[in-house]
N, C-alpha and C positions, 0 to 999 in steps of 0.2 A: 504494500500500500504506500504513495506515494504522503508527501507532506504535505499537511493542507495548505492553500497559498488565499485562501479567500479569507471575509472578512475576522476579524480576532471579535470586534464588538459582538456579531453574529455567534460565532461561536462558544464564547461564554455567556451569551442567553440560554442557549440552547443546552449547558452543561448547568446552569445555575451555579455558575464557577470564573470568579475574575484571573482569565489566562495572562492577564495584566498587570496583575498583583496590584491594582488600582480602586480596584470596585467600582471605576466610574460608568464599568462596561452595565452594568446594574442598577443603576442608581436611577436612571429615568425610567427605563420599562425589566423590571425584577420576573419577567417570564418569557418564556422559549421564543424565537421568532416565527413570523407567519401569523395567515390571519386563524389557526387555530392553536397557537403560542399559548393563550391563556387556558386555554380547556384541558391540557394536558397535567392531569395532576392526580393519575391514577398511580398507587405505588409500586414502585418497579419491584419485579421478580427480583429472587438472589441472586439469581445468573444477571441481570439488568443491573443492581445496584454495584456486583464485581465490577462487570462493566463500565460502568458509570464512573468509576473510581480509574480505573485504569486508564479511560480516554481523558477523566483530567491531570491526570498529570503525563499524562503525553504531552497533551495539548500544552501543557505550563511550560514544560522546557523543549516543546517544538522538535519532537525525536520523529522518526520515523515508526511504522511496526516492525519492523525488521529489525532496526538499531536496538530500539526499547527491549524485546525480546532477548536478545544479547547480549543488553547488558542489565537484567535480569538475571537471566545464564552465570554470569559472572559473579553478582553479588551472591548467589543463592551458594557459592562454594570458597563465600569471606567467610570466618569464626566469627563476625559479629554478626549480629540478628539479620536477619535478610532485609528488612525493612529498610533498615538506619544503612545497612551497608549500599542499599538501592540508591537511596537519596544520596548519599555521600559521592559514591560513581557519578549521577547525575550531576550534582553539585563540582564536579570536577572538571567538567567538560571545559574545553576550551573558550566557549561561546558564550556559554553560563559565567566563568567566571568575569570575563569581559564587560559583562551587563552589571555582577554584581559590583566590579570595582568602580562601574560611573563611565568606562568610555564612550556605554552607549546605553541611551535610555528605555530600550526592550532589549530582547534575546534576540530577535531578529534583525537588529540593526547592528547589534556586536557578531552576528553570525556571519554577514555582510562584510563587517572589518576585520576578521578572520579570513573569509573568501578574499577578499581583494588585496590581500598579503601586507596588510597595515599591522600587522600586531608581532613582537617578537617574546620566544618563551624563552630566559637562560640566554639572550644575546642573538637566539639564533631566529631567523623568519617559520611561523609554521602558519599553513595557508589551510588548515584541517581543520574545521568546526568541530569535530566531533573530539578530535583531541584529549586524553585525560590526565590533565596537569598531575602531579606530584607534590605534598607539602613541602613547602621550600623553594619552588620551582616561583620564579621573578617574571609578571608579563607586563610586557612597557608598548609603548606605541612607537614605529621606526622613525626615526630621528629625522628621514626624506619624508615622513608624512605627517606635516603637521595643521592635521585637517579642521576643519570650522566645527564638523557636527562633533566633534571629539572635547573641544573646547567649551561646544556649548553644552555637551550633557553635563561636563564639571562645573560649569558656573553654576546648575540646577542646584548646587550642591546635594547631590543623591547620597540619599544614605547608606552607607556601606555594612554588612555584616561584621561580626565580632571577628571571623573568622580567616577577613584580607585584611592587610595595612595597606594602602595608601598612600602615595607621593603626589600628589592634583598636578604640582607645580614642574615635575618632573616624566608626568603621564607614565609613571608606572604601579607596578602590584606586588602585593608579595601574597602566595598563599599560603598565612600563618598554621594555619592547622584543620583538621578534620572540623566539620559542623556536628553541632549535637541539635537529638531530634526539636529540641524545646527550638530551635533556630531556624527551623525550617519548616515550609507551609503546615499550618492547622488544621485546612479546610480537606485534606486528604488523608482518608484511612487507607492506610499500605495492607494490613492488613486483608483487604475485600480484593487486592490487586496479589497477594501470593495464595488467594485463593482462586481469585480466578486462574493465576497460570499453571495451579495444582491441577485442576479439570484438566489442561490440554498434555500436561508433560508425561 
């Protein structure tokens, strides 16, 4: 299945879930889109609400199903909980963290500055969104790219997790350490997502 490319607003109606981390996606119309967006408010099956849990947090950090599934695969054979280890993987990503350190005000727009080989890890150019950094591992923006939209998501001053340091002035990262579950999204039970992928494995 490919990546969705249509609207985010859309899509977190339809999930009852801000892929934004915004909630503005919600905030004017809090039900699915379409003119029968409001009528839908039968409770989903077990298999429906697994589901449900699984495509948001696809959806949150913009994975494919084929990528998602894999790196699922992965964490289910970390020694920590499969959960915490899921997110932590996700949370490592190259594009992910880009977003979190403020270069870019979505995952999509840091996925972007990843793709167009503006971001370096440790020195070196890595042109790989999917990438998964290392604690320790330094991501800066290349010293020939000193782009406007890079500039303006710092001036946003975005808030950065406990878990990167920060240089604004410098346009780089450091990723200080592993995220703990209390750090990372609320509105998703992991739990309904290693059941769902118990059913198919």
């Amino acid at each position: 299945m490919s990546r969705y490319t249509g609207s985010k607003w859309k899509k977190s109606r339809h999930l009852s879930f801000s892929v934004l981390e915004t909630n503005d996606e919600l905030k004017k119309r809090a039900y699915g889109p379409g003119q029968h967006g409001q009528d839908r408010k039968r409770k989903p099956s077990e298999y429906g609400a697994q589901l449900l849990e699984k495509q948001k947090l696809r959806e949150l950090y913009g994975v494919n199903e084929r990528q998602f599934r894999r790196l699922f695969m992965i964490a289910k054979k970390e020694k920590t909980v499969t959960g915490l280890a899921f997110f932590r993987i996700l949370e490592s990503r190259l594009d992910n963290l880009v977003y979190r350190m403020g270069f870019a005000r979505t995952r999509a727009a840091g996925r972007q500055l990843v793709n167009h080989g503006h971001i370096t890890v440790n020195g070196k150019k890595v042109d790989i969104a999917s990438y998964l950094c290392k604690v320790g591992d330094v991501i800066a923006l290349k010293e020939t790219s000193p782009l406007k939209v890079v500039k303006e998501s710092f001036d946003g001053k975005p808030a950065t997790p406990a878990y990167v340091t920060v240089d604004a002035e410098k346009y780089t990262g450091t990723f200080s350490r592993l995220p703990e579950r209390n750090e990372l999204p609320k509105d998703i039970d992991e739990a309904q997502i290693i059941e769902y992928y118990n059913r198919l494995l």
